[in-house]
ZAKOL-105233 format. One record per residue (C-alpha): residue in three letters; y, z, x negated. Coordinates in pm, 1 decimal. Example, Ala and Ser with C-alpha at 12.3 -4.5 7.8 and 13.67 -1.06 7.14 Angstrom:
<nudo markol="ALA" c2="-450.0" c3="780.0" c1="-1230.0"/>
<nudo markol="SER" c2="-106.0" c3="714.0" c1="-1367.0"/>
END
This chain:
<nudo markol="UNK" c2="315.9" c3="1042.3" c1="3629.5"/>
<nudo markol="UNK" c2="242.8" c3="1328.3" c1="3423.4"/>
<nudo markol="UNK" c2="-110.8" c3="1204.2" c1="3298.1"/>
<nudo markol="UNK" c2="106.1" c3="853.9" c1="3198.1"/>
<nudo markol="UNK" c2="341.9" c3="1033.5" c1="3002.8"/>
<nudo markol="UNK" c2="77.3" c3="1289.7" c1="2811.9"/>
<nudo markol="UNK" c2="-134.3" c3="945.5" c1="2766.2"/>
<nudo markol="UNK" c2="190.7" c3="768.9" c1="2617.0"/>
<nudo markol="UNK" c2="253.0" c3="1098.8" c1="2380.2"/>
<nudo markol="UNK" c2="-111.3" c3="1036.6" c1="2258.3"/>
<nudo markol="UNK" c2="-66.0" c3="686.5" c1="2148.1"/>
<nudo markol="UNK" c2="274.5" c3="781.5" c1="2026.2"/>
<nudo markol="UNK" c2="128.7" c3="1052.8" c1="1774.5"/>
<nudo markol="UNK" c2="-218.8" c3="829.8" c1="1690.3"/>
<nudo markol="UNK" c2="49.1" c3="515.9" c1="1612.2"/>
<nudo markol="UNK" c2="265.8" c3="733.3" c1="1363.4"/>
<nudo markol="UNK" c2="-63.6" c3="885.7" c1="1223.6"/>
<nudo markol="UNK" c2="-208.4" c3="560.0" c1="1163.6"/>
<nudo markol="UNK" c2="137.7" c3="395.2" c1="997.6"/>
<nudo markol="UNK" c2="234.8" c3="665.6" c1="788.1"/>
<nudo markol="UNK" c2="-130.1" c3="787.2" c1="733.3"/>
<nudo markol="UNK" c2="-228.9" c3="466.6" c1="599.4"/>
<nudo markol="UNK" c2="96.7" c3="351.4" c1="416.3"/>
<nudo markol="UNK" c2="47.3" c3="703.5" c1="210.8"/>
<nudo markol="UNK" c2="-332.6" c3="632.0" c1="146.6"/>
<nudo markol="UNK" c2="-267.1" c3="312.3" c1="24.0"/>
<nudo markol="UNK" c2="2.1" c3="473.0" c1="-238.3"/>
<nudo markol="UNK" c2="-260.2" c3="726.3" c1="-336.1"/>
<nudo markol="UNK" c2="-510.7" c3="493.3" c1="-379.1"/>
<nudo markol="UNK" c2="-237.5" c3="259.5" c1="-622.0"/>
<nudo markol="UNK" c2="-174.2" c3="583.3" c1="-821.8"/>
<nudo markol="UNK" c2="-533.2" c3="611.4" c1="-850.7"/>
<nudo markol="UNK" c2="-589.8" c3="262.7" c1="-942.2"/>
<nudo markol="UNK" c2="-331.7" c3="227.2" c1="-1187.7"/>
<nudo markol="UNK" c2="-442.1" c3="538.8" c1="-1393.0"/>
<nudo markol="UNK" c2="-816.8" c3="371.5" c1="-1447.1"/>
<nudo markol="UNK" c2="-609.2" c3="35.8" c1="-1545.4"/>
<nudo markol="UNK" c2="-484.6" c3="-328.9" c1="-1385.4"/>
<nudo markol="UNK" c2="-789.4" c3="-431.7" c1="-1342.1"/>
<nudo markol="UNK" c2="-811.9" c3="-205.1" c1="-1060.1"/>
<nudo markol="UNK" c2="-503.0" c3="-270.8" c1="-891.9"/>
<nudo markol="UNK" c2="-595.0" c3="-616.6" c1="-804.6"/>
<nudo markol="UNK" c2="-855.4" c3="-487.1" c1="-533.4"/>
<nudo markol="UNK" c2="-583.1" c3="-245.8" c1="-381.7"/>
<nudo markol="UNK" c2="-317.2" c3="-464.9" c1="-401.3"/>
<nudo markol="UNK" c2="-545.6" c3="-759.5" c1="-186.6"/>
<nudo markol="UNK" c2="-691.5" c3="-494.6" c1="26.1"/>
<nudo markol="UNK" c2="-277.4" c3="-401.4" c1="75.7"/>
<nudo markol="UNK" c2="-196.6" c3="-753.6" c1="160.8"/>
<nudo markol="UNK" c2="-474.3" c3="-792.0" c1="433.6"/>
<nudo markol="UNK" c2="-499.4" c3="-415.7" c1="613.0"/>
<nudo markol="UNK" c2="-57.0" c3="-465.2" c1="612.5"/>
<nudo markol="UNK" c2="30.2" c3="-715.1" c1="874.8"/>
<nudo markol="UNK" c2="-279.2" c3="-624.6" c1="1069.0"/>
<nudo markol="UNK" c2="-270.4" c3="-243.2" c1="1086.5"/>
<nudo markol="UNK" c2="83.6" c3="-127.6" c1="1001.6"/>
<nudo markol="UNK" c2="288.4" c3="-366.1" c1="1182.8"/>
<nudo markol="UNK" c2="84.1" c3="-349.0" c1="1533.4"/>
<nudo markol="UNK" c2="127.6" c3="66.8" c1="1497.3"/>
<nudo markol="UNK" c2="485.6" c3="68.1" c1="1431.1"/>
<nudo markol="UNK" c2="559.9" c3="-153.4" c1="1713.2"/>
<nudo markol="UNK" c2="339.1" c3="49.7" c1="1931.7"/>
<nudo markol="UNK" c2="518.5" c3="361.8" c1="1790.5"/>
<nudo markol="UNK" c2="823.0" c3="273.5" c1="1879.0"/>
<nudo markol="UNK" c2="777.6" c3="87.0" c1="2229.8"/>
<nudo markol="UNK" c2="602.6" c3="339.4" c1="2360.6"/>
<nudo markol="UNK" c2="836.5" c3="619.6" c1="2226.9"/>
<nudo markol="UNK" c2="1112.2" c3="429.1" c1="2417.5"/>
<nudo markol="UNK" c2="929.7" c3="477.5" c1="2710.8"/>
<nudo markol="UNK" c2="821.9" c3="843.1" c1="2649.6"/>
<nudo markol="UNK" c2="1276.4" c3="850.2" c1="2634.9"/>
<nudo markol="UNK" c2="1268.2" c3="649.5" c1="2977.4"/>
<nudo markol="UNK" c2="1058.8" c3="869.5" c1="3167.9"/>
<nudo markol="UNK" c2="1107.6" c3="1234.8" c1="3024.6"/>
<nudo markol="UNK" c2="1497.2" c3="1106.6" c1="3087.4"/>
<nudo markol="UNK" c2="1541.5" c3="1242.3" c1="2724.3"/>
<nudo markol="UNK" c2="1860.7" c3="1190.0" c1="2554.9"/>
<nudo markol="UNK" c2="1948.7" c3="1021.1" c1="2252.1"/>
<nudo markol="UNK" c2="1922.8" c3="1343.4" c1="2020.7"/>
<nudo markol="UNK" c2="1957.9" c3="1320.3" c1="1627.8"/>
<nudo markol="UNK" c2="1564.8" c3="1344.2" c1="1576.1"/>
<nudo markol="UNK" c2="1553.6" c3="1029.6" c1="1794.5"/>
<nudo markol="UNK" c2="1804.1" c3="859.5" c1="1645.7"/>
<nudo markol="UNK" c2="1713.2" c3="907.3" c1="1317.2"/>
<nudo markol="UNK" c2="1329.2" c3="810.2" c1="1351.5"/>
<nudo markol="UNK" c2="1452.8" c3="471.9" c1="1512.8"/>
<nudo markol="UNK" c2="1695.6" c3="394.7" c1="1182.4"/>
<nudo markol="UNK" c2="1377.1" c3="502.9" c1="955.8"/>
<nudo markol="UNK" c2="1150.0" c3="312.2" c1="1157.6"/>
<nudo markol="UNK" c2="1387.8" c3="17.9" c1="1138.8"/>
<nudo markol="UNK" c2="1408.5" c3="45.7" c1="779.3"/>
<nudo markol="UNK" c2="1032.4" c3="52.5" c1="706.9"/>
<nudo markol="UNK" c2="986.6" c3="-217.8" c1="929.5"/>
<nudo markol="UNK" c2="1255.6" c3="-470.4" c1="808.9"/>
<nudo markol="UNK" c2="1145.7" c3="-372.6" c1="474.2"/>
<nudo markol="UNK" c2="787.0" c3="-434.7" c1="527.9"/>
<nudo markol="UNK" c2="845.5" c3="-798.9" c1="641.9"/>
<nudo markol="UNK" c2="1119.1" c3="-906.8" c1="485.1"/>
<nudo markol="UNK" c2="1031.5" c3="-746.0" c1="115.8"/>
<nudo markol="UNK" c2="703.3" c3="-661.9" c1="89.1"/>
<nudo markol="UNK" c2="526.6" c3="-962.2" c1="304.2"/>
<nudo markol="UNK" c2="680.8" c3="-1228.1" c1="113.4"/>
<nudo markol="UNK" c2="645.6" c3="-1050.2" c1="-274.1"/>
<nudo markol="UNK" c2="338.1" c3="-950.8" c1="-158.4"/>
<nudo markol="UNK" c2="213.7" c3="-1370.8" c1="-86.4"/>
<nudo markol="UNK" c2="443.5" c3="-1480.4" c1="-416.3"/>
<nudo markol="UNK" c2="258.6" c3="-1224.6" c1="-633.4"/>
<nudo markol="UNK" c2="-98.7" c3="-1235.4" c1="-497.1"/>
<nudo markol="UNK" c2="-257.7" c3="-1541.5" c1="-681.9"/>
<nudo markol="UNK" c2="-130.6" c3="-1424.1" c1="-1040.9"/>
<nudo markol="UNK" c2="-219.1" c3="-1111.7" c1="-1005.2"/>
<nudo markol="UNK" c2="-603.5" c3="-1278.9" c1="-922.9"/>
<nudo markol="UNK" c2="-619.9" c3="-1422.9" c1="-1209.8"/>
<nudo markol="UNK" c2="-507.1" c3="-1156.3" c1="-1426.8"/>
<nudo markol="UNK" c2="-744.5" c3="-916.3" c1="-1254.3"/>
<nudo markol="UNK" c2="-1049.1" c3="-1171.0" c1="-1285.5"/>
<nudo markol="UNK" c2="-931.0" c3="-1173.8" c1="-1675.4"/>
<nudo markol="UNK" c2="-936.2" c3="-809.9" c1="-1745.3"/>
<nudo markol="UNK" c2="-1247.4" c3="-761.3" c1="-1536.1"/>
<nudo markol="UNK" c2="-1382.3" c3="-1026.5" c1="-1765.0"/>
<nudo markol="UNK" c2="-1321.8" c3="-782.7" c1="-2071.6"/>
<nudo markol="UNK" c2="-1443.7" c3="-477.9" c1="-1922.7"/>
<nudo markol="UNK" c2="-1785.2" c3="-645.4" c1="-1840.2"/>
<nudo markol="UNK" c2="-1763.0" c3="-801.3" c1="-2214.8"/>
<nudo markol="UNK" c2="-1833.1" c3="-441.5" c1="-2309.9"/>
<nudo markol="UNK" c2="-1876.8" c3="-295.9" c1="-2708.2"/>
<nudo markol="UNK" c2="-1943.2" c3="-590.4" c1="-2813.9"/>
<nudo markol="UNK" c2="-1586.9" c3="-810.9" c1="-2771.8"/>
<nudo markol="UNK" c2="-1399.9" c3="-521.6" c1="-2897.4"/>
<nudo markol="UNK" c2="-1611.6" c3="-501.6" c1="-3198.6"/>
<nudo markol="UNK" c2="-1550.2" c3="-906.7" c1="-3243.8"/>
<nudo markol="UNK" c2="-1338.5" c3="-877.2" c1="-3515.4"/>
<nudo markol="UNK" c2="-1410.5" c3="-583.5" c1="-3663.4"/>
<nudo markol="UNK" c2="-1538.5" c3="-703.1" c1="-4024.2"/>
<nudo markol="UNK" c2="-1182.1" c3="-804.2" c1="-4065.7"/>
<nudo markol="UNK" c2="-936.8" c3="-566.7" c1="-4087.5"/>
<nudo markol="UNK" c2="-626.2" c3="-599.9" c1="-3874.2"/>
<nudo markol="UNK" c2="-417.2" c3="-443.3" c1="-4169.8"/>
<nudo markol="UNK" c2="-394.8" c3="-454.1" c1="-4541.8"/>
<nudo markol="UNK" c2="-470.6" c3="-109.1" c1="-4588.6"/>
<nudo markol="UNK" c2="-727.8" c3="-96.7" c1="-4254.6"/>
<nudo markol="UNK" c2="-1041.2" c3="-54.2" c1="-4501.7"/>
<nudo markol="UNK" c2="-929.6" c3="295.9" c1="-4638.3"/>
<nudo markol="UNK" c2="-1004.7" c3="600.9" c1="-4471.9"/>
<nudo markol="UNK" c2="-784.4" c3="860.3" c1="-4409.7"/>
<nudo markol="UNK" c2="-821.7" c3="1193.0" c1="-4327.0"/>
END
């Protein structure tokens, strides 16, 4: 019985590392994105909406069915700590299909095609931005200033 429950304590920590480990590498790698520009989000966001429901969802449920039964047999009781990690989990989880899952399918398709259109600039290069530049964008644009 004590090999169970050690085994049970091992899947309970490896579930929580992988949700929160992987919900908090998927907001670093957003930050990241979105400080080299939208064009880069659109990779993160569809790698988001596929790696989600298959990864996060399967480790929170495992997280917190098998720390019921690490309660049921160490006959622990209801403290605080427990308490509060099943209202957080509950949160994240409601959230994450009720909120997130649905914006995340509404959203997806325009953000494609605004990704595929600023990726189409950036491979445009020097040459698109230059375009226009025999005519100045202002009446005074042809003066320098120092």
């Amino acid at each position: 019985m004590a090999v169970i429950y050690e085994l049970l304590k091992a899947a309970h920590i490896l579930a929580s590392i992988i949700w929160l480990g992987g919900a908090l590498m998927l907001i670093l790698l957003g930050v990241r994105a979105r400080r080299q520009g939208p064009a880069q989000l659109v990779p993160i966001f569809r790698k988001a909406a596929k790696v989600a429901p298959r990864t996060f969802v399967p480790a929170s449920l495992v997280l917190v069915l098998v720390g019921f039964a690490l309660l049921g047999m160490g006959k622990l009781p209801f403290a605080p700590w427990v308490i509060l990690g099943i209202v957080g989990w509950a949160i994240t989880f409601v959230t994450g299909i009720a909120v997130l899952t649905p914006n995340v399918k509404k959203t997806e398709s325009p953000l494609g095609a605004a990704g595929a259109a600023l990726r189409g600039r950036a491979r445009a290069g020097p040459a698109s931005a230059h375009a226009h530049a025999d005519r100045p964008s202002r009446p005074d644009a042809d003066r320098v200033r120092m």
